[in-house]
C-alpha positions as a LaTeX table, in Angstrom:
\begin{tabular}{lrrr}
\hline
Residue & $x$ (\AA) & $y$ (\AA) & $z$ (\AA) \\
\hline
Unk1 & 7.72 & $-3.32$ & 15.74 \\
Unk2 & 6.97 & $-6.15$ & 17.86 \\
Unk3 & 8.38 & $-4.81$ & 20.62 \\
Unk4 & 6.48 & $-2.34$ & 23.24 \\
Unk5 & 8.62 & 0.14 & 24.91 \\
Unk6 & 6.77 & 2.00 & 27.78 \\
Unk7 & 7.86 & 4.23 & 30.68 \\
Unk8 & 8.71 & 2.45 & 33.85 \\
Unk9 & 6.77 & 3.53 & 37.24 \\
Unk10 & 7.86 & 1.43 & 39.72 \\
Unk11 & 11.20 & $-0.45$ & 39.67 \\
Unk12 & 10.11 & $-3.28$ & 41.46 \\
Unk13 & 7.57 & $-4.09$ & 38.97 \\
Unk14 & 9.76 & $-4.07$ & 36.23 \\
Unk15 & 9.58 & $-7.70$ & 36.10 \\
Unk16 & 6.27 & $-8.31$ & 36.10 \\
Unk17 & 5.60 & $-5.25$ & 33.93 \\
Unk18 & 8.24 & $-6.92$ & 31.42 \\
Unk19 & 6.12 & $-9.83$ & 30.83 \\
Unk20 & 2.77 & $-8.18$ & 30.83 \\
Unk21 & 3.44 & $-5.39$ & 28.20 \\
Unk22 & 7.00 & $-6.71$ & 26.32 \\
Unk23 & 7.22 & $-9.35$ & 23.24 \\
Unk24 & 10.47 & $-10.97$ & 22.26 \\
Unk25 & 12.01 & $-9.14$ & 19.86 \\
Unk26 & 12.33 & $-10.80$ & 16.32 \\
Unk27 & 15.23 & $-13.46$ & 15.92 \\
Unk28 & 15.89 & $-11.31$ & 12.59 \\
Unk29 & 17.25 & $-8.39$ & 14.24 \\
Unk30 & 21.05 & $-8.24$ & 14.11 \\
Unk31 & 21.54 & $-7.33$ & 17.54 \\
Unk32 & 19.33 & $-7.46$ & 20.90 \\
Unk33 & 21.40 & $-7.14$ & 23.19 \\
Unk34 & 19.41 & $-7.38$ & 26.86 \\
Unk35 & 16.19 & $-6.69$ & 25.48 \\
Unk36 & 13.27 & $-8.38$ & 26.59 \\
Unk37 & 15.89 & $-9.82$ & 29.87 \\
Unk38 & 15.60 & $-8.95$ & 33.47 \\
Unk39 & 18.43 & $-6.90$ & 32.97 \\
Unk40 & 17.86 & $-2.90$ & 33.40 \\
Unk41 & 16.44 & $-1.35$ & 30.56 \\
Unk42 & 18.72 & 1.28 & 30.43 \\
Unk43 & 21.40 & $-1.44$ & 30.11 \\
Unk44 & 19.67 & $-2.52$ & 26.48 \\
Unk45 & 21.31 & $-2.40$ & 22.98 \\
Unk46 & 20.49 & 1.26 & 21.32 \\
Unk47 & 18.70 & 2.59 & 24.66 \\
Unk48 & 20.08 & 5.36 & 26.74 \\
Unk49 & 18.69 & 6.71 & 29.97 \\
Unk50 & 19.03 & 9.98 & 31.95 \\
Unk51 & 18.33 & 10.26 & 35.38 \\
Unk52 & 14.52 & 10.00 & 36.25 \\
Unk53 & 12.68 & 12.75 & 38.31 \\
Unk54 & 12.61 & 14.05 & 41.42 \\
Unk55 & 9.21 & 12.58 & 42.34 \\
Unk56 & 9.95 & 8.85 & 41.03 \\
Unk57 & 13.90 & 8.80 & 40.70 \\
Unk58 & 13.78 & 6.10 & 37.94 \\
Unk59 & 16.08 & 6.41 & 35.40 \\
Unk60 & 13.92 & 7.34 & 32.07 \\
Unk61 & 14.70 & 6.63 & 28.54 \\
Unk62 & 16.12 & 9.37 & 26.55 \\
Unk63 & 17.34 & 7.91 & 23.22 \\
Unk64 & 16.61 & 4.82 & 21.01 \\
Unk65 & 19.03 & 3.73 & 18.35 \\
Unk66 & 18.52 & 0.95 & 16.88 \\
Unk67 & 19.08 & 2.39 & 13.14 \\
Unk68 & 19.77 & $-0.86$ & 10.29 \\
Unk69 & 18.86 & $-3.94$ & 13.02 \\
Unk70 & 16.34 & $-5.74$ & 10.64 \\
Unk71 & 12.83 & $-4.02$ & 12.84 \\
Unk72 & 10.36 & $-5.23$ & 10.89 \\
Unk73 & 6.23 & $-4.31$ & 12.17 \\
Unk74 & 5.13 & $-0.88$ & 12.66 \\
Unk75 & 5.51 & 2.14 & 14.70 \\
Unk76 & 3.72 & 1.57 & 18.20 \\
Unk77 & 1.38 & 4.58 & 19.77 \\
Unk78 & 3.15 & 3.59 & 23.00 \\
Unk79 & 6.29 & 5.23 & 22.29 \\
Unk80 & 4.43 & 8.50 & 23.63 \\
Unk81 & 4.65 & 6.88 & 26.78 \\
Unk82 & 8.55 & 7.48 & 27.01 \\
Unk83 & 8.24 & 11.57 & 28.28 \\
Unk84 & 11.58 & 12.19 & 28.34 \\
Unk85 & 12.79 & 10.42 & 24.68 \\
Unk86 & 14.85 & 12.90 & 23.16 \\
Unk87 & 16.17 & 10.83 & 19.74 \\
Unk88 & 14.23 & 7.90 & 18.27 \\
Unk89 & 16.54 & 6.63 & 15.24 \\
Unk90 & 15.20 & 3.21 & 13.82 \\
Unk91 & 16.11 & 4.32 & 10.15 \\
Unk92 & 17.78 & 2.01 & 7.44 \\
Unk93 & 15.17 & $-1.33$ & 8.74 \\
Unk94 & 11.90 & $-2.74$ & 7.65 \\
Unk95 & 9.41 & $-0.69$ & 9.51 \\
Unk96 & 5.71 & $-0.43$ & 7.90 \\
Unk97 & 2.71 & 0.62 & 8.67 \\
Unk98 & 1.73 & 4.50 & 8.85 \\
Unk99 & 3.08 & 7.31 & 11.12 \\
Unk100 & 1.36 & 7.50 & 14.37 \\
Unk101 & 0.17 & 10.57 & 14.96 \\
Unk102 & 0.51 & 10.30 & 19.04 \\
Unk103 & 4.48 & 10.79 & 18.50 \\
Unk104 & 3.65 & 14.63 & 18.14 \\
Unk105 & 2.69 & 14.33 & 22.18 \\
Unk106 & 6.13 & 13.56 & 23.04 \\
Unk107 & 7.44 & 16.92 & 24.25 \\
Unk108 & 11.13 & 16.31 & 23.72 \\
Unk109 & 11.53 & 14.48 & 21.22 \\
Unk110 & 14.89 & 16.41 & 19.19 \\
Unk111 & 15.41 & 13.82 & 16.36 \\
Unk112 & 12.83 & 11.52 & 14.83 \\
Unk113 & 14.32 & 9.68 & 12.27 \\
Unk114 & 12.62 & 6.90 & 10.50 \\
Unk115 & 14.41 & 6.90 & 6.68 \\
Unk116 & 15.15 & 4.11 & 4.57 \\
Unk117 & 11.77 & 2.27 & 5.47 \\
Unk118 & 8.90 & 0.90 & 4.23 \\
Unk119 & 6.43 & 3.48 & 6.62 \\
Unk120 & 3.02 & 4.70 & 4.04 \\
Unk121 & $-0.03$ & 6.91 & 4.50 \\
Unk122 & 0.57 & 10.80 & 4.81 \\
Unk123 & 2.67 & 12.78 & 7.34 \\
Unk124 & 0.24 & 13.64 & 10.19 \\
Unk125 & $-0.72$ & 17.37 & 9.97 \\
Unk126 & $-0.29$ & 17.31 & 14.39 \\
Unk127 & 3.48 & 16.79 & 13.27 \\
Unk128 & 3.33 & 20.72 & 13.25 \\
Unk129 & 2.51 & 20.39 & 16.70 \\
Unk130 & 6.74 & 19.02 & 17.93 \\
Unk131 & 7.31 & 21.27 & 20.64 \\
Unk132 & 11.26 & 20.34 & 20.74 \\
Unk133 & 11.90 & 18.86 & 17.38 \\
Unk134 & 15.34 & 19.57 & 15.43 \\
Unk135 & 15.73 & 17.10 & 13.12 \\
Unk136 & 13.01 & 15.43 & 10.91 \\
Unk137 & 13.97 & 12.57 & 8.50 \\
Unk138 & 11.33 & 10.92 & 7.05 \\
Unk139 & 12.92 & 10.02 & 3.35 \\
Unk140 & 13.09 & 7.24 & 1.46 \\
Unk141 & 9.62 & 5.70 & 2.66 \\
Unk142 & 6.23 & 4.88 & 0.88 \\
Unk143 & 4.40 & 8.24 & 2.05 \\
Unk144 & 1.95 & 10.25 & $-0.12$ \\
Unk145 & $-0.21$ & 12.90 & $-0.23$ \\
Unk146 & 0.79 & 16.37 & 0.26 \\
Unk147 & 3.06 & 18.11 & 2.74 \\
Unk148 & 1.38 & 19.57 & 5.69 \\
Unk149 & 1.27 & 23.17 & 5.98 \\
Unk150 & 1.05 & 22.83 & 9.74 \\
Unk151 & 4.65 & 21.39 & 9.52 \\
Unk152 & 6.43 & 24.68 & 9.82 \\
Unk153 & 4.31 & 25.40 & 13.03 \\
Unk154 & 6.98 & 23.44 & 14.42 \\
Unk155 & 9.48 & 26.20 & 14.46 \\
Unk156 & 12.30 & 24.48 & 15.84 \\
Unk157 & 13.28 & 22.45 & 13.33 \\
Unk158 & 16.57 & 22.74 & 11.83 \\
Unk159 & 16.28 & 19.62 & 9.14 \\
Unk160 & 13.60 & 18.47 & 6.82 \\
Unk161 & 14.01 & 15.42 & 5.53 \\
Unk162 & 11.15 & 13.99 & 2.77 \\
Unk163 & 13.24 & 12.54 & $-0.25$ \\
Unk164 & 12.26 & 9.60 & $-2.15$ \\
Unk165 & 8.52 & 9.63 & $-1.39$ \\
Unk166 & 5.70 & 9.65 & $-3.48$ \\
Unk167 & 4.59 & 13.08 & $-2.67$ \\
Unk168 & 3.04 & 15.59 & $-4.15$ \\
Unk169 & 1.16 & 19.02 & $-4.91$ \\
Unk170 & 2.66 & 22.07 & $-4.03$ \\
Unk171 & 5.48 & 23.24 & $-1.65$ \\
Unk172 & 4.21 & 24.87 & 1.08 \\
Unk173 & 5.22 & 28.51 & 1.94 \\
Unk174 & 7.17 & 27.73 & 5.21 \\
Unk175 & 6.70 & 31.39 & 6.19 \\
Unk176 & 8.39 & 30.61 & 9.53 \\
Unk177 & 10.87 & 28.21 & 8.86 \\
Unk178 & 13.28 & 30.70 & 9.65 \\
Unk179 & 15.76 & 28.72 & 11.54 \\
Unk180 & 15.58 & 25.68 & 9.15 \\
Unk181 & 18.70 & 24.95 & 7.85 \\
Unk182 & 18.89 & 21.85 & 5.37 \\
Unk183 & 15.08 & 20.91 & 3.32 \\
Unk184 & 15.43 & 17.63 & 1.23 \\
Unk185 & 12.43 & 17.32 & $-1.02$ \\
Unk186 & 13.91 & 15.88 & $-4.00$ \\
Unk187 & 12.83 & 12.49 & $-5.69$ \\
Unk188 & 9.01 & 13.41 & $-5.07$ \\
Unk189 & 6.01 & 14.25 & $-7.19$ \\
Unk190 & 5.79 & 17.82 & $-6.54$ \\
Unk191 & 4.68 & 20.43 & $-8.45$ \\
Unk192 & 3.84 & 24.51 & $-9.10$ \\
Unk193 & 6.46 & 26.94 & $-8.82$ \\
Unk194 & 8.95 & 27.71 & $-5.75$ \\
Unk195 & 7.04 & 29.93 & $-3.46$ \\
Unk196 & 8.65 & 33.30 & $-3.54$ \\
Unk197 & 8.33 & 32.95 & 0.63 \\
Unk198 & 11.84 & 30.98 & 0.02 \\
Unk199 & 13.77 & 34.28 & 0.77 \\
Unk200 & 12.60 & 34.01 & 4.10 \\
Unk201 & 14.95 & 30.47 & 4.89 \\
Unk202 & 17.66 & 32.66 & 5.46 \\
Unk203 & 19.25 & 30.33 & 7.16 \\
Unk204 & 19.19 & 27.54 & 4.62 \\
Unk205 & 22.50 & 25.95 & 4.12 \\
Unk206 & 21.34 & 22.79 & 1.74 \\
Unk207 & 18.23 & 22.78 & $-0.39$ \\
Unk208 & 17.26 & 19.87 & $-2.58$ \\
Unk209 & 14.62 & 19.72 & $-4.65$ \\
Unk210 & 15.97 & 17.42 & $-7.53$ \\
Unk211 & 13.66 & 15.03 & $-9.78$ \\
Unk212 & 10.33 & 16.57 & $-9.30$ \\
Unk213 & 7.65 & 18.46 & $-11.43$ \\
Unk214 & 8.56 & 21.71 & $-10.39$ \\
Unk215 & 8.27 & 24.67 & $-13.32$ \\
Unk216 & 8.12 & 28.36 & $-13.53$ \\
Unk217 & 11.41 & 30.81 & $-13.12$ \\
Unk218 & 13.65 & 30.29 & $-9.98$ \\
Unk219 & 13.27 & 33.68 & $-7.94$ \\
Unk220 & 15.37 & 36.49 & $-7.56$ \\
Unk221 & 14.61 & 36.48 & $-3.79$ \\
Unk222 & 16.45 & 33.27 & $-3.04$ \\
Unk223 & 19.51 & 35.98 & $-3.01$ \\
Unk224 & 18.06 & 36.11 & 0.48 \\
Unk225 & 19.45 & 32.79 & 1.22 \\
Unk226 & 23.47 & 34.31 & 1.56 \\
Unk227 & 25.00 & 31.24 & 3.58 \\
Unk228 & 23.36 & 28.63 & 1.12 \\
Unk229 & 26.16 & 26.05 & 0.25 \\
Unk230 & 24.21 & 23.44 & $-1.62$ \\
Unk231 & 21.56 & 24.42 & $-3.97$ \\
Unk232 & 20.11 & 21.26 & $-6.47$ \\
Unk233 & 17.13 & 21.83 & $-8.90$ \\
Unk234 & 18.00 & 19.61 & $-11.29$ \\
Unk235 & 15.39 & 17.40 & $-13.25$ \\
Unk236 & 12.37 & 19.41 & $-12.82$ \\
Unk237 & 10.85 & 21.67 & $-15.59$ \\
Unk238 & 12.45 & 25.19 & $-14.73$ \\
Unk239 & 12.42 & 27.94 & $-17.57$ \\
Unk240 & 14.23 & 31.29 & $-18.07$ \\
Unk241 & 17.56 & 32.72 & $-17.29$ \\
Unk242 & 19.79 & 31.09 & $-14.36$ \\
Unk243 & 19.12 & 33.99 & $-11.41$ \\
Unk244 & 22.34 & 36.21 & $-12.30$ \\
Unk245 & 21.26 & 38.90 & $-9.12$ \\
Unk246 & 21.73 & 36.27 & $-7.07$ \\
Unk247 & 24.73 & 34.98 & $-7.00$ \\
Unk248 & 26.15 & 38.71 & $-6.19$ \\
Unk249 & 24.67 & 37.26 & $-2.23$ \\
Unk250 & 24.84 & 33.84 & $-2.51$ \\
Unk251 & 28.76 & 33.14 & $-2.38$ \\
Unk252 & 29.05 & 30.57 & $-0.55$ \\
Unk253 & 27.50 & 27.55 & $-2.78$ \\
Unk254 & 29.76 & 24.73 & $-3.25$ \\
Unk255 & 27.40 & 22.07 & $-4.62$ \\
Unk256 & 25.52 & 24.07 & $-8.09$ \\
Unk257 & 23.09 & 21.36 & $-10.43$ \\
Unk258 & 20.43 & 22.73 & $-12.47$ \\
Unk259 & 20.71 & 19.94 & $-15.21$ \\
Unk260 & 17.96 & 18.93 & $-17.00$ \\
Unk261 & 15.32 & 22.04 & $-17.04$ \\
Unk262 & 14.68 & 24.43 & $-19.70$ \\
Unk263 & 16.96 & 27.20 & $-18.70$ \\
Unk264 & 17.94 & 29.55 & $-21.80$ \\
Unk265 & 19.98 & 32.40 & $-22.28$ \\
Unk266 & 23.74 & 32.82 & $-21.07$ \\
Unk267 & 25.56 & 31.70 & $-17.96$ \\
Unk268 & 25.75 & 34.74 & $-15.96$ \\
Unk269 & 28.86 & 36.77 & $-15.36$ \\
Unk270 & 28.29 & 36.54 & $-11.65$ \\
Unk271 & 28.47 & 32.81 & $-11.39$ \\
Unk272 & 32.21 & 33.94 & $-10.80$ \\
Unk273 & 31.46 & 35.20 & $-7.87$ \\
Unk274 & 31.45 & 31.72 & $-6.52$ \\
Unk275 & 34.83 & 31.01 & $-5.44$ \\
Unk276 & 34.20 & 27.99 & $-3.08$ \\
Unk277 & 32.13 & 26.33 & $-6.05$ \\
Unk278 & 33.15 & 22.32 & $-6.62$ \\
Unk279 & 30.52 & 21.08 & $-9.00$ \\
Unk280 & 29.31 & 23.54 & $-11.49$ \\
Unk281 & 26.31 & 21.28 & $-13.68$ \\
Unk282 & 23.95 & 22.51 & $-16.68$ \\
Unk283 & 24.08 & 20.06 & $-18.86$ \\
Unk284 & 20.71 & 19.60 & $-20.88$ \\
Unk285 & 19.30 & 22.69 & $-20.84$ \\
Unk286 & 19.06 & 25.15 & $-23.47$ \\
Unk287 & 21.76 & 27.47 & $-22.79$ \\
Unk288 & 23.41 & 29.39 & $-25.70$ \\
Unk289 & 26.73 & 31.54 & $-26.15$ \\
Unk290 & 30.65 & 31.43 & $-25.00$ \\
Unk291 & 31.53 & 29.34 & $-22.39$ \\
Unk292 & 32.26 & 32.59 & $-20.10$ \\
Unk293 & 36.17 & 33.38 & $-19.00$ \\
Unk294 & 35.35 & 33.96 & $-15.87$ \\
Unk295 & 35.17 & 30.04 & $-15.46$ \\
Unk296 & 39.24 & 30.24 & $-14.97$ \\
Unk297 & 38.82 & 31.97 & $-11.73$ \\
Unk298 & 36.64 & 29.38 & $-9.81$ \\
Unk299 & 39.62 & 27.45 & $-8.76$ \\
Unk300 & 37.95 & 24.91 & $-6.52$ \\
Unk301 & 36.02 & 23.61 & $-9.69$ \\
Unk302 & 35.75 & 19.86 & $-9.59$ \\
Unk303 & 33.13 & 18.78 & $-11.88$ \\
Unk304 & 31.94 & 21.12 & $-14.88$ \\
Unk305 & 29.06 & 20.29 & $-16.82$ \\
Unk306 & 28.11 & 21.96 & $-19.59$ \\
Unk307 & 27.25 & 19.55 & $-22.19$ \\
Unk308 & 23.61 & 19.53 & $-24.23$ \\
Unk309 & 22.76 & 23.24 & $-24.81$ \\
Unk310 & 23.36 & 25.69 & $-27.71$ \\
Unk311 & 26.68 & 26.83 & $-26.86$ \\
Unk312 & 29.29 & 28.30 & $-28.75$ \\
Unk313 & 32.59 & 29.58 & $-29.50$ \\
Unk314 & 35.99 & 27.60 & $-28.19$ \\
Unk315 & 37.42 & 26.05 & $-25.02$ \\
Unk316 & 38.76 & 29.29 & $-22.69$ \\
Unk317 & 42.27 & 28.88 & $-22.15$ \\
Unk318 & 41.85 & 30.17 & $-18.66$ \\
Unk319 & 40.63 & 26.58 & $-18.26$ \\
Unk320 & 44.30 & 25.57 & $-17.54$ \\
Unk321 & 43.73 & 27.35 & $-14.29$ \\
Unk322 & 41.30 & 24.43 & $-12.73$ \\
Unk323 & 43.93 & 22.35 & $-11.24$ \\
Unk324 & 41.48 & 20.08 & $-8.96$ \\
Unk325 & 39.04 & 19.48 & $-12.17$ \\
Unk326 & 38.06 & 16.00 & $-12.46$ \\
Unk327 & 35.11 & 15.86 & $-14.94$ \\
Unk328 & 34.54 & 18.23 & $-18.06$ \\
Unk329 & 31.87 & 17.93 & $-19.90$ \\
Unk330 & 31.06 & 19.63 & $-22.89$ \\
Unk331 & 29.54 & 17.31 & $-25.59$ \\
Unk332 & 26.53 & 18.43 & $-27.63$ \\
Unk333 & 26.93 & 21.75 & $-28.01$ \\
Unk334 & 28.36 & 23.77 & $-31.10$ \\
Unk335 & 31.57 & 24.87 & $-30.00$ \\
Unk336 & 34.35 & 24.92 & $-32.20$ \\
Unk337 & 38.47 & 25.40 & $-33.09$ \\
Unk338 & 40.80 & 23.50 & $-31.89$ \\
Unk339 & 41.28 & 21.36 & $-28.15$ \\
Unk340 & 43.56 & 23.21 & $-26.43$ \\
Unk341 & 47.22 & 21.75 & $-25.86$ \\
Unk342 & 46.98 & 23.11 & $-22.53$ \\
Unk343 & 44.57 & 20.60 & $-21.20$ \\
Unk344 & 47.40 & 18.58 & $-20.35$ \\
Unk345 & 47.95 & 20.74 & $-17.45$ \\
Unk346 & 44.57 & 19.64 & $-15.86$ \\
Unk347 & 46.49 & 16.55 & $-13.80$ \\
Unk348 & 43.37 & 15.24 & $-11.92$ \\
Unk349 & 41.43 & 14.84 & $-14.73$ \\
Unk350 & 39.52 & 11.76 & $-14.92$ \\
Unk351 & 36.43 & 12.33 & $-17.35$ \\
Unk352 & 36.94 & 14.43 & $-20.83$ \\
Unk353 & 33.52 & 14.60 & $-22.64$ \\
Unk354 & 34.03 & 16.90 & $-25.91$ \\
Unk355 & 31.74 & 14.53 & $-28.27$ \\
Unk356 & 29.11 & 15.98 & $-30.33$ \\
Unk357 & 30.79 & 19.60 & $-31.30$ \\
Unk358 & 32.53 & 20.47 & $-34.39$ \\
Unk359 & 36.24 & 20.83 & $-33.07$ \\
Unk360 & 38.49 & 20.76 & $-35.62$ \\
Unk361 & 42.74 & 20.52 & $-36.15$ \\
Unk362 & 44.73 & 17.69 & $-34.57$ \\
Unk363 & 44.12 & 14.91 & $-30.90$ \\
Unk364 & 46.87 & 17.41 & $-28.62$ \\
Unk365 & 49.64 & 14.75 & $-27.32$ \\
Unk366 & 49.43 & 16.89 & $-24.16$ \\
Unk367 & 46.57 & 14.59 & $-23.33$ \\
Unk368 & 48.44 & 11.35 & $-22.88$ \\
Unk369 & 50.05 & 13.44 & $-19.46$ \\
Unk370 & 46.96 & 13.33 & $-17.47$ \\
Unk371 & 46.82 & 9.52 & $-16.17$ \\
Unk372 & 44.11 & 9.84 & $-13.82$ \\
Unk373 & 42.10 & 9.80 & $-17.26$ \\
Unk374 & 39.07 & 7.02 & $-17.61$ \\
Unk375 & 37.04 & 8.40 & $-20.20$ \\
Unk376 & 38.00 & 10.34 & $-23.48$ \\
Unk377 & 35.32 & 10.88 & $-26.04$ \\
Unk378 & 36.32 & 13.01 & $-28.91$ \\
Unk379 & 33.93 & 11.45 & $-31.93$ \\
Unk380 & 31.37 & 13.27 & $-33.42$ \\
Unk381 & 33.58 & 16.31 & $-34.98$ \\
Unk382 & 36.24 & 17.23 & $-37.19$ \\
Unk383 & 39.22 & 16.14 & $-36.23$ \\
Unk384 & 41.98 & 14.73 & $-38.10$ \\
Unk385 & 45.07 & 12.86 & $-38.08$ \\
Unk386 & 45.87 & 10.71 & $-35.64$ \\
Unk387 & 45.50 & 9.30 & $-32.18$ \\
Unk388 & 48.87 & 10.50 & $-30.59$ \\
Unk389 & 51.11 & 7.51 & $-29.40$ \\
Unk390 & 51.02 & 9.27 & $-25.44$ \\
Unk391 & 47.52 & 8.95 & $-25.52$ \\
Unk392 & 47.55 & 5.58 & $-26.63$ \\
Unk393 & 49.91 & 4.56 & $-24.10$ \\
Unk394 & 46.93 & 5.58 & $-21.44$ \\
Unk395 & 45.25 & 2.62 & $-23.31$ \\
Unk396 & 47.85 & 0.12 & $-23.23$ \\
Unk397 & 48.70 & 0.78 & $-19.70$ \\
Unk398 & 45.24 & 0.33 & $-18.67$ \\
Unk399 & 44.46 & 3.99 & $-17.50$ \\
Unk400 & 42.62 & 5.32 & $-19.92$ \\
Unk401 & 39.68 & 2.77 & $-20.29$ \\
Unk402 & 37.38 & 4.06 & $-23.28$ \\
Unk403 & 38.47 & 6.13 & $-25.92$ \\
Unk404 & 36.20 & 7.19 & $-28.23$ \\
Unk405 & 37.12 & 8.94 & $-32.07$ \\
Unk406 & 35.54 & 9.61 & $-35.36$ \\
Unk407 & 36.92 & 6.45 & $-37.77$ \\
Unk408 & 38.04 & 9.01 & $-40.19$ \\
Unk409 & 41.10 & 9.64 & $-36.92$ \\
Unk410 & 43.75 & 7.05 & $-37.38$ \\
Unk411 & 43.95 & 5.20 & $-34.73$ \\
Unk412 & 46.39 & 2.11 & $-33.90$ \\
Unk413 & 45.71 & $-1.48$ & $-33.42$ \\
Unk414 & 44.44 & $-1.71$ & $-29.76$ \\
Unk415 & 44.49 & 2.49 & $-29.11$ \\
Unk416 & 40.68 & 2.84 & $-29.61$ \\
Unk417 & 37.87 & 1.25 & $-28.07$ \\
Unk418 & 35.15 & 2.71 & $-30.64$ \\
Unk419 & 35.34 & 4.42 & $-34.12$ \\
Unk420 & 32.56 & 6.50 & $-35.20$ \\
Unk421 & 31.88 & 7.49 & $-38.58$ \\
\hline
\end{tabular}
């Protein structure tokens, strides 16, 4: 900042306070509205007020907004002046510098959120000392180090916001994070294994921990976590089964990516427990047998990604039953037989990845029905004949914008836009 905010004693020396202890804010901000004026400052763009006490009867400041406004500088130490500041949101600007630690002094602060900056050093370990906090958002910044343990002394909080940092080590316990209810601590450089103390977050509805170094088995206790609806552990360096005990608790998950690990074995039978499930992803693990029947009966599926494991067998025809799929993806695997004619029954389909198997038979016509369809990629297996003329319709009437088949497929002047042989 270059801006000092700090609580007002005396009305009538707001004035001359103004000029002692305020600088013009930047030109660069996008709007500044009666800052820096001898208007009230409760009257200023992105500050509220509440009524002040009993023993000064000022008005005091209770929330600054002044989220994506161009704030360039860094955080100022004064801002524990404000007593009664209940949300400071300058996320989504230019703000550098480190975290002050004096900000853990303000005893209401609610909401501190301070994403989408440029802020560095490491999260200050008297953070754990927020008396009030709820929310937390500190993502998308330059911080490092590792995540203070004292943080969850700060039982309150509901959110935990860290992505896109450059932290690292290993994730605390969070013993007593009991009430949290969303933890976002994906695009970091952490690492070890989950801490079994996870069961504990009952209360966990999202968890991210995408695109870190995380390894070991996921545990069985997360069943704990029963109203979890968005669960991402994708890119990190998981191993063994996917939890099958688990999902017998945790029904409600909507949101389902554990892409890129090394999980092995089979897709458990209780992943169709998971009725409210919209984006089912695995790819690129190492996953092996039948794509599980079960699949038909998750009828809320939008995306389902299954592509780059060991899998094998054909495509269920209880498939027909996903009405709202948009993406399937099933390339690299080993599955076989024929593509189904009853795919053209799957109307919202707008991505068909079946590349890389060793399918076999004829293109089904049925396929030139669904025109939401973008992206058809079919090379890579042993299929024969031709292109049918409905699906090259998709092509001429701009739909369908890549088509992909082996060369040994006939395929029509203009129908294809690669051949593979």
């Amino acid at each position: 900042f270059i801006f000092i905010l700090k609580k007002k004693k005396k009305k009538k020396n707001h004035t001359k306070n103004k000029k002692k202890n305020h600088h013009t804010p930047d030109s660069g901000w996008k709007t500044q509205t009666g800052w820096m004026t001898s208007a009230d400052y409760c009257s200023w763009y992105g500050v509220t007020c509440v009524k002040g006490d009993a023993a000064t009867g000022n008005a005091q400041i209770e929330s600054i907004t002044l989220e994506d406004n161009n704030l360039q500088g860094s955080l100022p130490s004064e801002l524990t002046g404000l007593d009664y500041l209940n949300v400071l949101n300058l996320g989504s600007n230019s703000i550098g510098g480190t975290l002050p630690t004096e900000l853990a002094n303000v005893r209401d602060l609610r909401f501190l959120l301070l994403s989408n900056n440029n802020i560095e050093g490491t999260i200050p370990t008297e953070y754990g000392s927020f008396n009030s906090i709820r929310h937390l958002d500190l993502g998308h910044n330059q911080l490092s180090g590792s995540i203070p343990t004292q943080l969850e002394k700060a039982f309150t909080m509901k959110s935990l916001d860290l992505h896109d940092n450059n932290l690292e080590g290993d994730i605390p316990e969070f013993v007593e994070f009991e009430g949290l209810t969303e933890l976002n601590l994906q695009n970091n450089n952490l690492k070890g294994k989950l801490p079994p103390s996870f069961a504990k977050l009952t209360s966990l509805v999202h968890l991210r921990l995408s695109n870190n170094t995380l390894t070991g088995f996921v545990p069985e206790e997360m069943e704990a976590m029963t109203v979890l609806e968005f669960l991402m552990l994708d890119r990190n360096n998981f191993v063994g089964s996917i939890p099958s005990k688990m999902f017998y608790q945790v029904t409600r998950l909507q949101h389902l990516d554990l892409q890129f690990n090394g999980f092995s074995g089979n897709i458990p039978d209780s992943v169709s427990r998971l009725v409210d499930l919209k984006d089912f992803m695995v790819n690129h693990n190492a996953l092996t047998g039948k794509i599980p029947l079960y699949v038909g009966l998750m009828l809320d599926l939008q995306v389902l990604s299954l592509g780059n494991n060991k899998l094998t067998g054909d495509i269920p025809d209880q498939f027909t039953s996903l009405k709202d799929l948009k993406k399937l993806q099933l390339q690299s695997n080993f599955l076989e037989g024929t593509i189904p004619s009853t795919i053209g029954a799957l109307k919202r389909l707008e991505v068909v990845e079946l590349n890389h198997n060793s399918f076999n038979g004829q293109i089904p016509s049925e396929i030139g029905y669904i025109h939401t369809l973008k992206d058809l990629k079919l090379y890579d297996n042993a299929l024969a004949g031709s292109v049918p003329p409905e699906v090259c319709a998709l092509v001429k009437e701009e739909d369908l914008t890549y088509l992909g088949v082996d060369c040994s497929v006939t395929c029509a002047d203009g129908c294809c836009t690669k051949c593979f042989d």
